[in-house]
PyMOL commands that place a pseudoatom at each C-alpha (Angstrom):
pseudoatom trace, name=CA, resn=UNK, resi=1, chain=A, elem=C, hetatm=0, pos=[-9.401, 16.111, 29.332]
pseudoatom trace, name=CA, resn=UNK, resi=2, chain=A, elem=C, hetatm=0, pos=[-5.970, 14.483, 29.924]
pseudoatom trace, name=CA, resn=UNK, resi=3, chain=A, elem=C, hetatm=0, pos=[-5.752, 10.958, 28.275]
pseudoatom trace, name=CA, resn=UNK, resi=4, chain=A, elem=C, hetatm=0, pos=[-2.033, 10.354, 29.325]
pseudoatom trace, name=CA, resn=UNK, resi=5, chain=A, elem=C, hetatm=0, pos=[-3.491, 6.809, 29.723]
pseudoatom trace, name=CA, resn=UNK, resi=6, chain=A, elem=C, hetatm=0, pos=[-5.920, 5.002, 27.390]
pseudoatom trace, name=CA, resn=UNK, resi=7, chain=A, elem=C, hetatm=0, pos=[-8.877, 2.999, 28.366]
pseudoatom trace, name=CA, resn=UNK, resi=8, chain=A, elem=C, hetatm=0, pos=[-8.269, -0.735, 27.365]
pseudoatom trace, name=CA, resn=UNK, resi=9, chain=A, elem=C, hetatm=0, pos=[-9.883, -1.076, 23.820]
pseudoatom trace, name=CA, resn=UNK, resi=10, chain=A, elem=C, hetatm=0, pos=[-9.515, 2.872, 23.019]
pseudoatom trace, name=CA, resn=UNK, resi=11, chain=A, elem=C, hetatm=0, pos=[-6.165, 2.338, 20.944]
pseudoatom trace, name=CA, resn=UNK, resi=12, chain=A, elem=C, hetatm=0, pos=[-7.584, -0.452, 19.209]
pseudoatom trace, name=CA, resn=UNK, resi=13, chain=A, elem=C, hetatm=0, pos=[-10.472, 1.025, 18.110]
pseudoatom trace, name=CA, resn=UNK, resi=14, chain=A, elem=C, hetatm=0, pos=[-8.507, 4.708, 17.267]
pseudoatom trace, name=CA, resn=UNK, resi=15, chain=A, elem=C, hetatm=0, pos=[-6.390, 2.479, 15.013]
pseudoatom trace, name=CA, resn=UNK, resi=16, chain=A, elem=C, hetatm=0, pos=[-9.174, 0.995, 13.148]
pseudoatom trace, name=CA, resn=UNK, resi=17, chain=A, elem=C, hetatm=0, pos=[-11.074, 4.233, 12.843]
pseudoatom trace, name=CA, resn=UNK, resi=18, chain=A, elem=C, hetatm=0, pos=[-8.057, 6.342, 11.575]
pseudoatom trace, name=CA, resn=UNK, resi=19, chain=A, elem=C, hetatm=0, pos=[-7.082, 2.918, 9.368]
pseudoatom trace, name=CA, resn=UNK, resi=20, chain=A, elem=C, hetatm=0, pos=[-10.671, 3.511, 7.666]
pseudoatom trace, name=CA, resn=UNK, resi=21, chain=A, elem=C, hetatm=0, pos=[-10.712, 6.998, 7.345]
pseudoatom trace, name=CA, resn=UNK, resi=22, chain=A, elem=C, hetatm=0, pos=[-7.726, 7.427, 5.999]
pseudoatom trace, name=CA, resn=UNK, resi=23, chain=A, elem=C, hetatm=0, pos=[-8.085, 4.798, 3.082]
pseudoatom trace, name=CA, resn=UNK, resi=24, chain=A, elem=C, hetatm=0, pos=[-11.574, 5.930, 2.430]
pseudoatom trace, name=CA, resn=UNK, resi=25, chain=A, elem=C, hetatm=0, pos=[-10.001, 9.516, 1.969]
pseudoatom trace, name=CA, resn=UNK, resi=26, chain=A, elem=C, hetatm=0, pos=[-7.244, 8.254, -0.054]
pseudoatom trace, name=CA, resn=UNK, resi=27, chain=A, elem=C, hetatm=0, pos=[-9.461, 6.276, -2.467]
pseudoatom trace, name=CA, resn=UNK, resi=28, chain=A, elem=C, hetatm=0, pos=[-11.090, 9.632, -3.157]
pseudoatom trace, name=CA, resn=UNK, resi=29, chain=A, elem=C, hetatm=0, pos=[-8.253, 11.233, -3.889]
pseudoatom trace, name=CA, resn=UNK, resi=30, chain=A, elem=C, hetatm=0, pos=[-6.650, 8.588, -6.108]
pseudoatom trace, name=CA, resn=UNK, resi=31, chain=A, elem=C, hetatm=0, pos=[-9.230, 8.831, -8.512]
pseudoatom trace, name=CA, resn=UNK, resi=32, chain=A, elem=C, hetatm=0, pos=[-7.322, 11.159, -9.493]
pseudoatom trace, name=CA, resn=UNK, resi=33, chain=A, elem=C, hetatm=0, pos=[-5.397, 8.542, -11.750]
pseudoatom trace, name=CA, resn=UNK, resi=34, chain=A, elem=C, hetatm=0, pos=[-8.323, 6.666, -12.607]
pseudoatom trace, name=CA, resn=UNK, resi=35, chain=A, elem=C, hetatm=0, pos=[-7.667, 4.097, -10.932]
pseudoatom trace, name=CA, resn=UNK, resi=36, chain=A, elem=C, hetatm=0, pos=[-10.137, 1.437, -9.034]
pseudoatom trace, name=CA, resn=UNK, resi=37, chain=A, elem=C, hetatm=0, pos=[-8.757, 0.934, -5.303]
pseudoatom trace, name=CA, resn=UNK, resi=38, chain=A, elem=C, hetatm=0, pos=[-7.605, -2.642, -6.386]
pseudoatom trace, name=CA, resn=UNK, resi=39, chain=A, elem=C, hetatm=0, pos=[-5.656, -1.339, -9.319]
pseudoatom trace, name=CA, resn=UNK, resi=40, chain=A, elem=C, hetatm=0, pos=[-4.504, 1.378, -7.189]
pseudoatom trace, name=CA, resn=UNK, resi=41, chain=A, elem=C, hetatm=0, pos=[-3.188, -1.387, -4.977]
pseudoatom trace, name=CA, resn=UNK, resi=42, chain=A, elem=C, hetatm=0, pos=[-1.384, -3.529, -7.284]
pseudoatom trace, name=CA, resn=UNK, resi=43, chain=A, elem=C, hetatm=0, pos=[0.203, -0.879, -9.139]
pseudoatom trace, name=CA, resn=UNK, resi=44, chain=A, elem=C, hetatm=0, pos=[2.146, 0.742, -5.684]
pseudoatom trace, name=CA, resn=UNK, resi=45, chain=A, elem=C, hetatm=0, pos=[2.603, -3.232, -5.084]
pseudoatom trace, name=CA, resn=UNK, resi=46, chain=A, elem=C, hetatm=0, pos=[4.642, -3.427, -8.643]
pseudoatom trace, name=CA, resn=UNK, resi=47, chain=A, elem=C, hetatm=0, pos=[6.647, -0.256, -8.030]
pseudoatom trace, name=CA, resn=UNK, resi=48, chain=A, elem=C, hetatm=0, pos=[7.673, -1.503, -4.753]
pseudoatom trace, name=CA, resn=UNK, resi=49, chain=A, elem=C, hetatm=0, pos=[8.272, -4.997, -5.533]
pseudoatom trace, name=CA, resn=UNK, resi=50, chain=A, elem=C, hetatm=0, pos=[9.090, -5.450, -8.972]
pseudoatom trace, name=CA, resn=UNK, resi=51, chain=A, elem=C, hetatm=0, pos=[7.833, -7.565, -11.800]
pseudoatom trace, name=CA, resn=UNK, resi=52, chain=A, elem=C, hetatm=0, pos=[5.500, -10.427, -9.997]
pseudoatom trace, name=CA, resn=UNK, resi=53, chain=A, elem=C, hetatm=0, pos=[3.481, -13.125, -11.407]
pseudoatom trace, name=CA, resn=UNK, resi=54, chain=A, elem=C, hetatm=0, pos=[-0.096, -12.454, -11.077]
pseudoatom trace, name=CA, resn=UNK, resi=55, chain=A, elem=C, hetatm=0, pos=[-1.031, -15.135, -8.472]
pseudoatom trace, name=CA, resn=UNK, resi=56, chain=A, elem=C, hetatm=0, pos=[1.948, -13.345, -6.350]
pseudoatom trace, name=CA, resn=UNK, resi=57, chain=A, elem=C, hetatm=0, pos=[0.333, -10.311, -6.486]
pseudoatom trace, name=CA, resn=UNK, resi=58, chain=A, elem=C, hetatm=0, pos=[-2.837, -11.350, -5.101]
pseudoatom trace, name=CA, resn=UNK, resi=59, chain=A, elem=C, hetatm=0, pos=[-1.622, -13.218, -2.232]
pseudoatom trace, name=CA, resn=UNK, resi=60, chain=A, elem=C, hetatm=0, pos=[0.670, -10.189, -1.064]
pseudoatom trace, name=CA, resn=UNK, resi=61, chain=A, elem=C, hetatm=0, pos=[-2.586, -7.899, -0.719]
pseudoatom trace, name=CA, resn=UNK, resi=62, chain=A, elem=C, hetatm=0, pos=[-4.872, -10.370, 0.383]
pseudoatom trace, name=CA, resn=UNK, resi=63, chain=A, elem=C, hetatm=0, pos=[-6.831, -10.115, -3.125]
pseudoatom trace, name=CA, resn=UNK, resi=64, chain=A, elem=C, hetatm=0, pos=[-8.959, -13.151, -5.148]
pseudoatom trace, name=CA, resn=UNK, resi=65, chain=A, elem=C, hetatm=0, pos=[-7.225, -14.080, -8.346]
pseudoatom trace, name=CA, resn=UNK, resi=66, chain=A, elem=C, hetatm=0, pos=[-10.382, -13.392, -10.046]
pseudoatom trace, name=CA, resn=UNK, resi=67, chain=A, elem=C, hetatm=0, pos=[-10.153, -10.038, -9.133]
pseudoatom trace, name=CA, resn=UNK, resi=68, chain=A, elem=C, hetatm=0, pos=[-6.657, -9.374, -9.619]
pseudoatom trace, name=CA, resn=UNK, resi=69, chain=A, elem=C, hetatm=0, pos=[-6.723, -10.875, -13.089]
pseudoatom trace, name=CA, resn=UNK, resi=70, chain=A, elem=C, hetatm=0, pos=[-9.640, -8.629, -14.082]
pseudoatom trace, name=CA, resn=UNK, resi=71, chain=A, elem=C, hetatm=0, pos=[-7.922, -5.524, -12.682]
pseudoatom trace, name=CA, resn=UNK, resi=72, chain=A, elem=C, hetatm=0, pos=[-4.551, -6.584, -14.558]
pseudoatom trace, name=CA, resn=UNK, resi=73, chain=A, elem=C, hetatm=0, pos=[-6.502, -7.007, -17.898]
pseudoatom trace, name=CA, resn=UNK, resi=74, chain=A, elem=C, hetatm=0, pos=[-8.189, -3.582, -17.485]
pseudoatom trace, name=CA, resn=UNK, resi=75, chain=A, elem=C, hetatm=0, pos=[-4.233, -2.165, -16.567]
pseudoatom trace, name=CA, resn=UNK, resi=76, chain=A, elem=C, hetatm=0, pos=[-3.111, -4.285, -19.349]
pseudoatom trace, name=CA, resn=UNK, resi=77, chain=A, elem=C, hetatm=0, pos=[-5.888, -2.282, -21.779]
pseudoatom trace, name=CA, resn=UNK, resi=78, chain=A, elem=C, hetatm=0, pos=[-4.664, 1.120, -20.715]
pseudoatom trace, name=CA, resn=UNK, resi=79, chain=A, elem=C, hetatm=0, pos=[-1.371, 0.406, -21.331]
pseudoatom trace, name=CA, resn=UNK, resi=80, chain=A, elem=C, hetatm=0, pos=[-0.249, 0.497, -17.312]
pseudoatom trace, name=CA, resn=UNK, resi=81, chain=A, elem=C, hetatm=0, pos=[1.190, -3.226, -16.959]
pseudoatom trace, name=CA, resn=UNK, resi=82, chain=A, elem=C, hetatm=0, pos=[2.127, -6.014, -19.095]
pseudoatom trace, name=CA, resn=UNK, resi=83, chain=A, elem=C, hetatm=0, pos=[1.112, -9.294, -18.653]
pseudoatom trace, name=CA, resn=UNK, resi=84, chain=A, elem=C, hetatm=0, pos=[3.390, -12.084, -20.533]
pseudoatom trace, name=CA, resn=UNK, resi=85, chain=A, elem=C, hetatm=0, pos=[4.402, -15.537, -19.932]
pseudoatom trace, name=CA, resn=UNK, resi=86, chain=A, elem=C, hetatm=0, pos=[6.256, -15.860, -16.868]
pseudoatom trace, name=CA, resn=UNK, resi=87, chain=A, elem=C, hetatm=0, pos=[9.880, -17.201, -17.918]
pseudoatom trace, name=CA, resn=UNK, resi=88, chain=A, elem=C, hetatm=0, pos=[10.534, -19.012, -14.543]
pseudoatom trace, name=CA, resn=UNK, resi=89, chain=A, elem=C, hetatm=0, pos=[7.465, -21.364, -14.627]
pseudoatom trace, name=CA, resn=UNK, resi=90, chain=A, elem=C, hetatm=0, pos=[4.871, -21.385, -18.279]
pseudoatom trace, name=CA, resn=UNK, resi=91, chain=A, elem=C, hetatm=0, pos=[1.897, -21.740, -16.004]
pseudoatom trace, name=CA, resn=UNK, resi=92, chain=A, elem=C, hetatm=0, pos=[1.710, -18.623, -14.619]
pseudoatom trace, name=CA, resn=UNK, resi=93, chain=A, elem=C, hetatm=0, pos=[1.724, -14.835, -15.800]
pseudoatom trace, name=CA, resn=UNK, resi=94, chain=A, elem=C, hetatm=0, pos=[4.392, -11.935, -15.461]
pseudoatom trace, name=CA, resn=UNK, resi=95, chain=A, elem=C, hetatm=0, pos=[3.155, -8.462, -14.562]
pseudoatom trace, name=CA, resn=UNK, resi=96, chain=A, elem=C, hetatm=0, pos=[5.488, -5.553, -14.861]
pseudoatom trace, name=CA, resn=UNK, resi=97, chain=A, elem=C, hetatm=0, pos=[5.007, -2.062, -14.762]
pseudoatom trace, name=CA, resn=UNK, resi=98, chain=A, elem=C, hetatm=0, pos=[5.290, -0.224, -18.471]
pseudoatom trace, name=CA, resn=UNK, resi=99, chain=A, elem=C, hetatm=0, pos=[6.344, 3.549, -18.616]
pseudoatom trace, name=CA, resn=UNK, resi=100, chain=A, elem=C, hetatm=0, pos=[3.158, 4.856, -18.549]
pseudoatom trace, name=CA, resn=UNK, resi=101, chain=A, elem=C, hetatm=0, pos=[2.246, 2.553, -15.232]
pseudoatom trace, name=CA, resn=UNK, resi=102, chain=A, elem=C, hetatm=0, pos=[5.826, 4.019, -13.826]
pseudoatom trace, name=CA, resn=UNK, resi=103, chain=A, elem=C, hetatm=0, pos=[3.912, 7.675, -14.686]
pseudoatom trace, name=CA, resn=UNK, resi=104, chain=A, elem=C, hetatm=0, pos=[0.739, 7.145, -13.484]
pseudoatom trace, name=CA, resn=UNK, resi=105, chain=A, elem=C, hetatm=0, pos=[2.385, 5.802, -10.049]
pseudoatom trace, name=CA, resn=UNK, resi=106, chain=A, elem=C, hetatm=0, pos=[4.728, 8.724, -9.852]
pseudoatom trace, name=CA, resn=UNK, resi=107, chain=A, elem=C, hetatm=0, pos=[1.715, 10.810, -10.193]
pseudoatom trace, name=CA, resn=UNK, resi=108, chain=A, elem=C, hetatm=0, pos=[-0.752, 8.402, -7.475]
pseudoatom trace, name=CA, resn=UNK, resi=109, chain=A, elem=C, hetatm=0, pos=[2.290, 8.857, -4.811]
pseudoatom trace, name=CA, resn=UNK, resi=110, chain=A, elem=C, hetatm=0, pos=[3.003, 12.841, -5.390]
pseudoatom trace, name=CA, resn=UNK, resi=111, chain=A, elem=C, hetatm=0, pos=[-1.042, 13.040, -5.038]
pseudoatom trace, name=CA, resn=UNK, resi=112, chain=A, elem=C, hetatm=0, pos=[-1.668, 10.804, -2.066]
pseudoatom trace, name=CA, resn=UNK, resi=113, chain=A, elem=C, hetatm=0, pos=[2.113, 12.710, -0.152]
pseudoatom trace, name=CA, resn=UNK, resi=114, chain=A, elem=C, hetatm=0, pos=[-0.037, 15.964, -1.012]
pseudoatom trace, name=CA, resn=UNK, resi=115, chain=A, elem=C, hetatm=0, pos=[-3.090, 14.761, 0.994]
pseudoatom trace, name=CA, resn=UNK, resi=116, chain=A, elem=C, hetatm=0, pos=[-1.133, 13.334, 3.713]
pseudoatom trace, name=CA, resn=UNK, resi=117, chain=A, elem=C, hetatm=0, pos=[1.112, 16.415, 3.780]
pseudoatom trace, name=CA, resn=UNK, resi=118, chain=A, elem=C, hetatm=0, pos=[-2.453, 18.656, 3.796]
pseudoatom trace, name=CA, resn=UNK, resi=119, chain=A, elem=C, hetatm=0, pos=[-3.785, 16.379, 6.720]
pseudoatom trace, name=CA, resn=UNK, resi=120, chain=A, elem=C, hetatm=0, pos=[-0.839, 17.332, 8.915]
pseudoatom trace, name=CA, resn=UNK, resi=121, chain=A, elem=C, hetatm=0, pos=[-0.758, 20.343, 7.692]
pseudoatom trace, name=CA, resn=UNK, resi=122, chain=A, elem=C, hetatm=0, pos=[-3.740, 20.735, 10.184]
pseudoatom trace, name=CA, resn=UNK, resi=123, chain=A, elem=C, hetatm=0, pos=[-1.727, 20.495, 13.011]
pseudoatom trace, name=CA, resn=UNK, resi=124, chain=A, elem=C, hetatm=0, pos=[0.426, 23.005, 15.178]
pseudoatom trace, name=CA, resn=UNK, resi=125, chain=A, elem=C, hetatm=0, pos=[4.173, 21.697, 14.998]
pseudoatom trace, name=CA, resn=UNK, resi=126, chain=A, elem=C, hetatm=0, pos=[4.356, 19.500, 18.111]
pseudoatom trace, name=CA, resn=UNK, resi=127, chain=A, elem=C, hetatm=0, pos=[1.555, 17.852, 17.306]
pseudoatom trace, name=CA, resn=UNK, resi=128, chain=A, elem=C, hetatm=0, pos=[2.748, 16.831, 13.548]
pseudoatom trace, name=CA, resn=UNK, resi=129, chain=A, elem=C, hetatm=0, pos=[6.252, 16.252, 15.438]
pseudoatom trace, name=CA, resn=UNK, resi=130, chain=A, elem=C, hetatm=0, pos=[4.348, 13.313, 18.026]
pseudoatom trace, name=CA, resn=UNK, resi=131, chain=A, elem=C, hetatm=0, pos=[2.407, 12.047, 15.128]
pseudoatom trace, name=CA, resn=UNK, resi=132, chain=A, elem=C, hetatm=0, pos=[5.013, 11.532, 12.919]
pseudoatom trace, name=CA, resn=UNK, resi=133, chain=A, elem=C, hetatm=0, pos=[6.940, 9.965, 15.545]
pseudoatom trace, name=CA, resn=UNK, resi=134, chain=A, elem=C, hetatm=0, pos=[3.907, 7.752, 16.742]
pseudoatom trace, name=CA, resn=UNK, resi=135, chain=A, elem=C, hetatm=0, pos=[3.741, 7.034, 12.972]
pseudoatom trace, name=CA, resn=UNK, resi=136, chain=A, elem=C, hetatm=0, pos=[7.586, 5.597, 12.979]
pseudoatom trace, name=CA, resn=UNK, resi=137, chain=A, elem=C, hetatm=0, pos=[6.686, 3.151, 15.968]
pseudoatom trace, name=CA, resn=UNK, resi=138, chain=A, elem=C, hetatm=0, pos=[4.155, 2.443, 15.029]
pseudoatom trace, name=CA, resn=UNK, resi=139, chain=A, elem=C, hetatm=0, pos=[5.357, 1.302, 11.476]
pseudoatom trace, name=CA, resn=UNK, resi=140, chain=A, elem=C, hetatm=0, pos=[8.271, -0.545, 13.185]
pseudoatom trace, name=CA, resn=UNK, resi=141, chain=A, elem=C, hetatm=0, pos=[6.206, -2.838, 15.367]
pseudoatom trace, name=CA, resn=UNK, resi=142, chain=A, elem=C, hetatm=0, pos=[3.974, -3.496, 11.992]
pseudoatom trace, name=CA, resn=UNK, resi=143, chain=A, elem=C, hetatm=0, pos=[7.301, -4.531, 10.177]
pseudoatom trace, name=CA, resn=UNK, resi=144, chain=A, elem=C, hetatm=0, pos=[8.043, -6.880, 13.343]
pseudoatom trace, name=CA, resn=UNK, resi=145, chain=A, elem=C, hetatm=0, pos=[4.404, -8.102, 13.142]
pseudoatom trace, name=CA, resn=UNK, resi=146, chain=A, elem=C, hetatm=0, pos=[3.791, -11.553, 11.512]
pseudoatom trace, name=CA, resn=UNK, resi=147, chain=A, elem=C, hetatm=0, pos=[0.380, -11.405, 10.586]
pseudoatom trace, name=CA, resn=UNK, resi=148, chain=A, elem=C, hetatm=0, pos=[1.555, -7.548, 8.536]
pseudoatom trace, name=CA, resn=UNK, resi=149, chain=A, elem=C, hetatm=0, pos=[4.325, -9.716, 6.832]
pseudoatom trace, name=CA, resn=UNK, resi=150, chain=A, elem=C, hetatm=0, pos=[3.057, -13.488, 6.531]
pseudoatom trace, name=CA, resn=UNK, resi=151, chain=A, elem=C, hetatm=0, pos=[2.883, -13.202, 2.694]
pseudoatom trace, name=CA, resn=UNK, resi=152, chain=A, elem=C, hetatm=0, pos=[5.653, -12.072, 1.657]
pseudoatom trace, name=CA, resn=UNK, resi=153, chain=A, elem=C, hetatm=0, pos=[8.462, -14.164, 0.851]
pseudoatom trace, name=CA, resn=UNK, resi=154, chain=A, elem=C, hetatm=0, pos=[11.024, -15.165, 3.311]
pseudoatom trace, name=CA, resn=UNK, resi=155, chain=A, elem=C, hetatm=0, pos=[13.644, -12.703, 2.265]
pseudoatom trace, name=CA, resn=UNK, resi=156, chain=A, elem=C, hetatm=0, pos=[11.431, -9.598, 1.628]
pseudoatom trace, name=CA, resn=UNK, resi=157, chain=A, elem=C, hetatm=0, pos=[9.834, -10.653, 5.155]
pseudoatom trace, name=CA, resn=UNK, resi=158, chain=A, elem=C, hetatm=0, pos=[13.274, -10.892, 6.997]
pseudoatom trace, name=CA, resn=UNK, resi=159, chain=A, elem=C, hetatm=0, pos=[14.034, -6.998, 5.509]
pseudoatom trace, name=CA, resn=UNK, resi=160, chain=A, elem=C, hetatm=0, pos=[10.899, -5.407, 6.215]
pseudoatom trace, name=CA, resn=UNK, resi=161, chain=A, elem=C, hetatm=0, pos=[11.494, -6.245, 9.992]
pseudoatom trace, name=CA, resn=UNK, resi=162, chain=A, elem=C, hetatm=0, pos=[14.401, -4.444, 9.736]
pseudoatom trace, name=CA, resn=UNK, resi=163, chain=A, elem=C, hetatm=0, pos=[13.926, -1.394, 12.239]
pseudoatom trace, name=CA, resn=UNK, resi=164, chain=A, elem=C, hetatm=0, pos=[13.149, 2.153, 10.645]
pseudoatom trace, name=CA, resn=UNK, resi=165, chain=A, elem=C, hetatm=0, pos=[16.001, 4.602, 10.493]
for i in range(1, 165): cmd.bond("trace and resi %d" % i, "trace and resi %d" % (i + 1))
show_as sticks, trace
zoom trace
């Protein structure tokens, strides 16, 4: 059947599916670390971002402080993170990433590129080509979308709009 157009609602609803697939898939696959999805999530958010205080942290991924400090502690207790004073204001923490956090990230990443890479693996090479490329749109309107950037701050917003290369 040719769907050169989509039925209104179809792309939508592909996006969400794939969305949830793919993350439940990936959550699988990171447990390969031994890590839980949410300190799965705020380690990538570390080694892309830097040192943040905790309550930054949880407002970039959307995530209760509650569980974000309970995640950190666990982190902090495997020797993944530190979690000191934060020099720029006493009231709040500092997380950063320690060696072994920088390892186990290295090692999340290779594993999760190694699914993805498996995934497409799947398909002929036109079809990887038009995902792939459907992949870099679609990545640049996300990067132009507000609502995919509203909590970050203004600088880190301004470059992720940026178009891809």
């Amino acid at each position: 059947m040719d769907r050169t157009v989509t039925p209104p609602g179809l792309a939508g609803s592909l996006l969400r599916e794939v969305a949830r697939l793919y993350t439940r898939a990936q959550r699988v696959v990171a447990d390969c670390c031994h890590t839980t999805s949410t300190q799965c999530h705020l380690l990538t958010e570390l080694a892309r971002s830097g040192p943040q205080p905790l309550s930054e942290l949880g407002a970039r991924l959307f995530l209760e402080k509650s569980w974000v400090s309970r995640a950190v502690d666990a982190m902090v207790a495997r020797g993944l993170v530190t979690k000191e004073p934060n020099p720029a204001d006493a009231r709040s923490w500092l997380v950063t990433l320690t060696a072994e956090g920088e390892r186990t990230v290295a090692e999340l990443n290779r594993t999760l590129d190694e699914h993805a890479d498996h995934l497409l693996g799947a398909l002929n090479e036109r079809d990887r080509a038009a995902v792939e490329h459907s992949l870099l749109l679609l990545m640049k309107a996300l990067r132009e979308d507000t609502a995919a950037t509203c909590c970050l701050p203004p600088a880190e917003a301004k470059e992720s709009r940026t178009p891809c290369r």
